[in-house]
N, C-alpha and C positions, 0 to 999 in steps of 0.2 A: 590762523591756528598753526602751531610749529610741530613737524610730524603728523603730518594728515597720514592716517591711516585709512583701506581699504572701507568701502561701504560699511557698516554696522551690518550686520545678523538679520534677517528681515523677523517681525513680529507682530502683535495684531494693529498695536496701534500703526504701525507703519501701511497696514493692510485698510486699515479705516482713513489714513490718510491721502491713500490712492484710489480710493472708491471716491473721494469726496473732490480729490480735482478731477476724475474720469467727469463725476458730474456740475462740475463748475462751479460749486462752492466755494464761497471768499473769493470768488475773481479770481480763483487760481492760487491763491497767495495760502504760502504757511508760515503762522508766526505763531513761538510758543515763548515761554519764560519764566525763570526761575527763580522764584520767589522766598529767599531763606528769614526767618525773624532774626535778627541781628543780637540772640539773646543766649550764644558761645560760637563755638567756633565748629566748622564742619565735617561731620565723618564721613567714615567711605561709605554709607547709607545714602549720603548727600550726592557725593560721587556717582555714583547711581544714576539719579537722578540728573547730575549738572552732564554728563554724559549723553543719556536719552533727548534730553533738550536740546542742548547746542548743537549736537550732533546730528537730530533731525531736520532741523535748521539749514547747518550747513551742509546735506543731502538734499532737500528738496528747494534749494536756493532761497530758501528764507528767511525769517530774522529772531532773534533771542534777545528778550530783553532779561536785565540781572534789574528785579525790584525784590528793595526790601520794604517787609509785613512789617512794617515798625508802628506797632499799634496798642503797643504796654510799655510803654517808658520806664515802669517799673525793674525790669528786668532788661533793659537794651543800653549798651554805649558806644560807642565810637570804637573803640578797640574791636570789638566783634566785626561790625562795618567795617573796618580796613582788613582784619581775619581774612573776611568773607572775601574780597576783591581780590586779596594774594593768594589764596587759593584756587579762585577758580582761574586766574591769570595761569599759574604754577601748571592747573590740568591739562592749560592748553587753548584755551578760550579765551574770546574778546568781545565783548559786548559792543565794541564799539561808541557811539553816541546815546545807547539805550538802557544806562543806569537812571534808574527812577526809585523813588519813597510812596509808601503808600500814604505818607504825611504831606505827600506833593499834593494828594486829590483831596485833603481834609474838607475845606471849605465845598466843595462840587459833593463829597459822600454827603456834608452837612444838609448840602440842599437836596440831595434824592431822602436824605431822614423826610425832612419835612415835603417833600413831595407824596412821601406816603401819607404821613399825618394827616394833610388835606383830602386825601383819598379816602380816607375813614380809617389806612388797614397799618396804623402803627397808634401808641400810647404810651405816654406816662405810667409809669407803674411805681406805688407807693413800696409794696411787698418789699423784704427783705430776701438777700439768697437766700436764706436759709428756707422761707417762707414758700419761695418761688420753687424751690424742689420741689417744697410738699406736694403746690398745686400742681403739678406737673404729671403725677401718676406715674405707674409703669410701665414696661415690656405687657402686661397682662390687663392692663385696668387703664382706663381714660385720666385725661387731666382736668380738673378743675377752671374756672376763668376767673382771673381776678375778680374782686370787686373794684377794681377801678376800670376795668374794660372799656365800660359804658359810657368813658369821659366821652364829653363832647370834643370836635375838631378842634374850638377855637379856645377850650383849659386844656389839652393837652399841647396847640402851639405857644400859648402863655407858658406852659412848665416849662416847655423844652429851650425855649427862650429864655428862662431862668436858670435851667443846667448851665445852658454853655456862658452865661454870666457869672455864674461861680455861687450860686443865692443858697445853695443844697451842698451840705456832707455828701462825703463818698457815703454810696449805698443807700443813700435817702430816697432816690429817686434813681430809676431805669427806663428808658424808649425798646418799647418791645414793639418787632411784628404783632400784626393781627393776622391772624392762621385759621386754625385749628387747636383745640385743647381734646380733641377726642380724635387727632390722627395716629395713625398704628404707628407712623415715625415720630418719635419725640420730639426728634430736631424740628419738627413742623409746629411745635407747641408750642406759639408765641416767645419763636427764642427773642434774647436780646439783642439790640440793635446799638444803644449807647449806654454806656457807663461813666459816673464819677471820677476824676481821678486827684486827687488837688495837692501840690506838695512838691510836684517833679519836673523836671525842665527836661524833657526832648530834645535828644541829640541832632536833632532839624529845626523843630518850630517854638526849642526855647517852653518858655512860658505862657504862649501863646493861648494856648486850648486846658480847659479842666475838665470835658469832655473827651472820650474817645470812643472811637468806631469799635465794636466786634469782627472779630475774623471773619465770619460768614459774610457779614454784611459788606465786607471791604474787597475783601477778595473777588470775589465775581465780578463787580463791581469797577475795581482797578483791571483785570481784563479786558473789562468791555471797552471802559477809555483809553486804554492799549493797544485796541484793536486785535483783541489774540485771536488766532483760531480755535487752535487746542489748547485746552488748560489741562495740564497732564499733570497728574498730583498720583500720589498714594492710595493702598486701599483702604485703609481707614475712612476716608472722605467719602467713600461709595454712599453713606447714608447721608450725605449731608448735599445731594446732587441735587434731588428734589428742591430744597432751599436755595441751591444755587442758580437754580431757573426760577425757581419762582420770585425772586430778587428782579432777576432779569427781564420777567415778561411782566412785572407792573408796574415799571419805571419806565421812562424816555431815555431809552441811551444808546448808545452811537451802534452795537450789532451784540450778538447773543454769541459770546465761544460757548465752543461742546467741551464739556468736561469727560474726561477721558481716567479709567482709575488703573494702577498695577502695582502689581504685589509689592512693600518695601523690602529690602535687603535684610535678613537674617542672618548674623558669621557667628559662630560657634567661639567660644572663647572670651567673648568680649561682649559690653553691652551697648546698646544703640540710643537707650533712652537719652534724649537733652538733660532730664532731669536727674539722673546718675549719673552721667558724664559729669557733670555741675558737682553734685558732691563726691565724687572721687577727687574733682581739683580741690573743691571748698574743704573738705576736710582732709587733707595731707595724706590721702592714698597715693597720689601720684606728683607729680612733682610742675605739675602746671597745663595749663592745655594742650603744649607741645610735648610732649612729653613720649618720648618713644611708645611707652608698651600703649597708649590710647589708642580707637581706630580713626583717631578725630584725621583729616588729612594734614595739617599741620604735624601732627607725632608721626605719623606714616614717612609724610619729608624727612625731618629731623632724624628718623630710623636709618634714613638712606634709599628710600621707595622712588622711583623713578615715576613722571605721570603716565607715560607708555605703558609701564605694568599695571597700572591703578585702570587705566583704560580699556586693556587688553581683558581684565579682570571683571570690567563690567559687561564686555562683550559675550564671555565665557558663559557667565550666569546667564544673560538673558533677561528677556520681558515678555513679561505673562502675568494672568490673573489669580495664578498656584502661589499660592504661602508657603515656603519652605527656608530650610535651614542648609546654608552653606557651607562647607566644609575650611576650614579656615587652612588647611592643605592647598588649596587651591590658589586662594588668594596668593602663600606662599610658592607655590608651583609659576606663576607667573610673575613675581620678580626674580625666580632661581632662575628662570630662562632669558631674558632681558638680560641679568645681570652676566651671564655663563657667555654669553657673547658680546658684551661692551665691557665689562671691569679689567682691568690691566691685575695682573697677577704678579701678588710680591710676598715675602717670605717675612713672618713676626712670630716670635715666639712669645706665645702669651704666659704660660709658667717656666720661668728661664733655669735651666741646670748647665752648668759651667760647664765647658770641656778645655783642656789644654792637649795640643798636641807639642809630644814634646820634641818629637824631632824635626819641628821645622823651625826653620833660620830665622832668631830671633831678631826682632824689629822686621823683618821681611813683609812685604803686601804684596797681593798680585788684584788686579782689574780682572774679574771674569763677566763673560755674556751669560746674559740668560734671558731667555724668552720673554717677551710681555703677554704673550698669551700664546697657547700648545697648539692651537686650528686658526690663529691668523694672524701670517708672517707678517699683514698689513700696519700690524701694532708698533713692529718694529723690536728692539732690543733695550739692554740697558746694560750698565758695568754694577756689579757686586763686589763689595772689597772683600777678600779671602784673608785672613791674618792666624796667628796660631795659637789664638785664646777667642774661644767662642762659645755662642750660648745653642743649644737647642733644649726642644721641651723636655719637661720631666716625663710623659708618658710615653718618649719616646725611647726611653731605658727600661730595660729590668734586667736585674742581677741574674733573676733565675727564671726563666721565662718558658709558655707551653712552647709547643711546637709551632703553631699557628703563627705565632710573634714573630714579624717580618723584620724589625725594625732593630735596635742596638744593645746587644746581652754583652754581660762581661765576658772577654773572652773572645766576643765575635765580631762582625764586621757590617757594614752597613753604607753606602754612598749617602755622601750629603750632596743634595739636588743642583746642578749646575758644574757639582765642585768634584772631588777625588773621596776614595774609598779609604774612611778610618777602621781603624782596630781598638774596641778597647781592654786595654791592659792591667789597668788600678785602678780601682773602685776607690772614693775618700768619703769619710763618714765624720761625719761630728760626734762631742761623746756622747748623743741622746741617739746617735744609728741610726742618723739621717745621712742620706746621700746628701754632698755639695758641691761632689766634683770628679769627674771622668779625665782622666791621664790616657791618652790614647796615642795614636802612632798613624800617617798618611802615608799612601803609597805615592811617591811623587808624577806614579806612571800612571796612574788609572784617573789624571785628566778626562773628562767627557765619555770614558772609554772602560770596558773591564778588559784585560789583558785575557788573550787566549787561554780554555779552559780553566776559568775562572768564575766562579758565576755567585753575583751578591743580588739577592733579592730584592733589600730592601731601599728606600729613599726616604731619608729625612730632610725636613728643610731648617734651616738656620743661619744666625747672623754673626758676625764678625762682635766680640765684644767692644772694642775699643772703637767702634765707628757705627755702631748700633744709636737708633733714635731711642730713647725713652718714651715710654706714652701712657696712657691710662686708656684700658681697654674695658668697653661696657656691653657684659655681654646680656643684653637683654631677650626674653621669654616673653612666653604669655600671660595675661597679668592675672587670668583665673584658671585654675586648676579644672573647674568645670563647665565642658561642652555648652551649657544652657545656664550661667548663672542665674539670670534672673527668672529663671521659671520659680514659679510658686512651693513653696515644700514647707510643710510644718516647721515651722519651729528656724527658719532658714532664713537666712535676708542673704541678696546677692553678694552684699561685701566679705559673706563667712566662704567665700570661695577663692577671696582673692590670694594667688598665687604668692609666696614668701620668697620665692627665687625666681620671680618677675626679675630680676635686675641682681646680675654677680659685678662687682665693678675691680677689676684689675689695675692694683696702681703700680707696680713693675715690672711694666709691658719692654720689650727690646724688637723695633724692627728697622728693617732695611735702611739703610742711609738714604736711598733716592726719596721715602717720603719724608723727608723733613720742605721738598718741596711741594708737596700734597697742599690745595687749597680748599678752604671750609667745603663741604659738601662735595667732595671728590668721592669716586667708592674705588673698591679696588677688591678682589678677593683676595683673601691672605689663603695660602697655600696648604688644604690639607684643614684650614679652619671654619671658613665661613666668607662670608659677603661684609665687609663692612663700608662707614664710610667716615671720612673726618670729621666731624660736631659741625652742622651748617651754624653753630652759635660758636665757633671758634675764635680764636683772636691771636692774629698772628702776635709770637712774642711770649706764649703761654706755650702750656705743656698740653701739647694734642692728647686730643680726647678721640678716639677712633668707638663709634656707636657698631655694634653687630646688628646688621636689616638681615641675618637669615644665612640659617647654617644651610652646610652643603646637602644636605638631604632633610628628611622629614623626620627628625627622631622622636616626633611624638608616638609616632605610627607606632615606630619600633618599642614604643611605652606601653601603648594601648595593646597590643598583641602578644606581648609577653604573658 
């Protein structure tokens, strides 16, 4: 892994994995792994999680394997599978030799089905879902047992042998556990074990199979042939434990991991659902899975998120068995600090207002230095071209301005950053009494320097116009206006929240000449604006596209508190 950081935060599970080699469990050995369904692409919920994994791993000198749950062909492709491996590559991780398919164990899950089967405690099941709910009961009330329960061993290994021949429609037929229909846990109510599928080709086994495994039944199951110790999952799963041993202690198989549960990630802003994620892309909310404002880690890249803050960020939050809601300040708070000591510091004006000065020598340039960064000299320097038609921003002007206004009123005076102290002199207005253009005057003395008893407050930054890059600047937001969209509200679906100025995009941006050497996924802070970086989907030859990952402060805060 590249940037090995310090131990992780100690937490329970860490606490349950030191009790367990105090007492000699597993031979010593920790092996956990992360298991994502190959059916989009991964957010920082995931993160989370690929974090806790690999990271406990490689703290207690043991192994991670990357398996994917690829167990619905229906919803899984290739493109996801490769998502999935650049991302967790990107955070920092390497699997090494231990990428695996839960499609790898098909034929081995096939024979623990019928291992059951022979045992008495799995069936054919005629019922339909819809049917299978009914008997099923509630939270309050018992389940019912099918009337096919009662099949004998050897018509229920005839069906199951005609499932996986293809002889049954989808849903005609199901292999269910034999449980419980009157346990207080549902999940113990002869869930299902295999399903119909017929139609779809498996981005692994092909055509192979018209059957397929249920989650419950695969999952623990792919563990155990894994060899894992901990199976460390979500807390959603906490009711599904039971099933997950009980899988495990009535089969033959290689050792029994301890399933281990913790709270998943909640971030304020934004939704974590797979299944809203999917329709914000499927229906043209957002502009594809990578897509800046998503929390998928692919948008998070593409934003300009570094994996150190994405890392740093999982540390922050913690692990525990509390449900809570993160403050999406946060998340920002740890790329603001990453990025505040690695970004090189450069000057772009993102709403350009013209200035001419006009008493300097025309055609003249000069080379000025200026910092790559204010706290470390290690950065080094660079030249700015100085010429005497330049752009700084428009909110960097006003004609008539409070007191407070540090920055360039007609009339007064102002240093531009690097450079010498202007005056402006003439105002120039269009006939609609728009500003287009500032006529001002440099002191050729106040290089680096204000001349004795002199004193200019303020600093703006700006570019030379004639040596200025063009770019298209994209300043993107949070994509919902509301802390919790998808919480539940009359009358409310989470998309009635989504933000309208999620994304302002600036197409007559002007900065510094030295980024025209900027390569895709460079970041840099532009000075006085924010954190950006150049489009990782760049293509040298185009018109850089520079994405905003995160202004210089939290100004939601300052939204919310008004």
């Amino acid at each position: 892994m590249s940037h090995i950081e310090t131990k992780a935060p100690s937490n329970f599970i860490r606490h349950i994995i030191d009790e367990d080699l105090k007492a000699g469990k597993n031979q010593g050995r920790v092996a956990t792994r992360f298991p994502p369904e190959p059916n989009g692409y991964l957010h920082i919920g995931h993160a989370k999680s690929i974090v806790l994994n690999f990271g406990l791993a490689r703290d207690y000198g043991g192994t991670c394997n990357l398996r994917f749950d690829d167990t619905n062909p229906h919803a899984e492709n290739i493109e996801f599978v490769e998502a999935i491996q650049n991302d967790v590559r990107w955070l920092g991780y390497d699997w090494g030799n231990r990428l695996f398919y839960a499609s790898d164990y098909f034929e081995k899950l096939h024979d623990y089905a019928v291992e059951l089967i022979k045992k008495g405690l799995a069936y054919v099941d005629d019922l339909s879902a819809e049917q299978i709910r009914e008997y099923r009961g509630t939270l309050t009330e018992p389940g019912r047992n099918s009337p096919h329960r009662s099949r004998t061993v050897e018509e229920n290994l005839e069906l199951f042998a005609r499932m996986r021949a293809g002889d049954f429609n989808d849903g005609e037929k199901v292999l269910r556990a034999k449980i419980d229909m009157a346990s207080p846990n549902i999940n113990m109510r002869d869930p299902a074990i295999y399903r119909i599928r017929h139609g779809v080709i498996h981005h692994q086994t092909g055509e192979e199979w018209v059957i397929y495994p249920m989650y419950d039944f695969t999952h623990c199951l792919s563990d155990s042939l894994e060899s894992i110790t901990h199976s460390i999952c979500t807390l959603e799963f906490e009711d599904h434990r039971p099933l997950y041993d009980w899988f495990l202690d009535q089969l033959d198989v290689p050792c029994h991991p301890q399933q281990i549960e913790f709270s998943r990630l909640n971030l304020e802003y934004t939704v974590m659902s797979k299944r809203k994620l999917t329709e914000l892309v499927d229906q043209g909310h957002v502009e594809g899975w990578n897509d800046p404002r998503l929390p998928t880690i692919a948008g998070l890249r593409r934003r300009g998120y570094t994996p150190e803050s994405i890392r740093e960020f999982c540390h922050r939050i913690g692990v525990s068995k509390a449900d809570n809601m993160v403050e999406m300040a946060m998340l920002e708070d740890c790329i603001r600090s990453d990025l505040n000591d690695r970004a090189p510091r450069r000057m772009a004006v993102l709403h350009p207002l013209k200035v001419t000065l006009t008493n300097y020598p025309d055609g003249k340039t000069e080379q000025l230095i200026a910092s790559n960064h204010p706290q470390d000299e290690t950065m080094g320097t660079r030249e700015v071209t100085f010429s005497g038609d330049l752009y700084i921003d428009q909110s960097d002007f006003m004609e008539q301005a409070p007191k407070q206004f540090k920055r360039l009123v007609a009339g007064g005076e102002v240093r531009l950053r690097n450079a010498y102290v202007i005056k402006c002199d003439e105002v120039i207005k269009d006939g609609h009494g728009n500003i287009i253009e500032l006529r001002c005057s440099y002191d050729p003395e106040t290089l680096g320097k204000n001349p004795e008893g002199r004193k200019v407050k303020g600093v703006i930054h700006w570019v030379s116009a004639s040596h200025a890059l063009e770019a298209e600047v994209r300043l993107y937001d949070r994509l919902f206006s509301h802390p919790t969209p998808d919480a539940a509200r009359e009358g409310k679906d989470y998309k009635d929240y989504i933000n309208p100025d999620s994304l302002l995009t600036l197409t007559h941006c002007y900065l510094e000449q030295s980024l025209v050497d900027a390569q895709a996924g460079d970041r840099f802070q532009f000075e006085r604006e924010g954190y950006f970086c150049l489009d990782p989907l760049h293509l040298p030859g185009n018109k850089p596209v520079f994405n905003r990952t995160v202004t210089l402060r939290d100004t939601w805060a300052k939204i919310a508190n008004q």
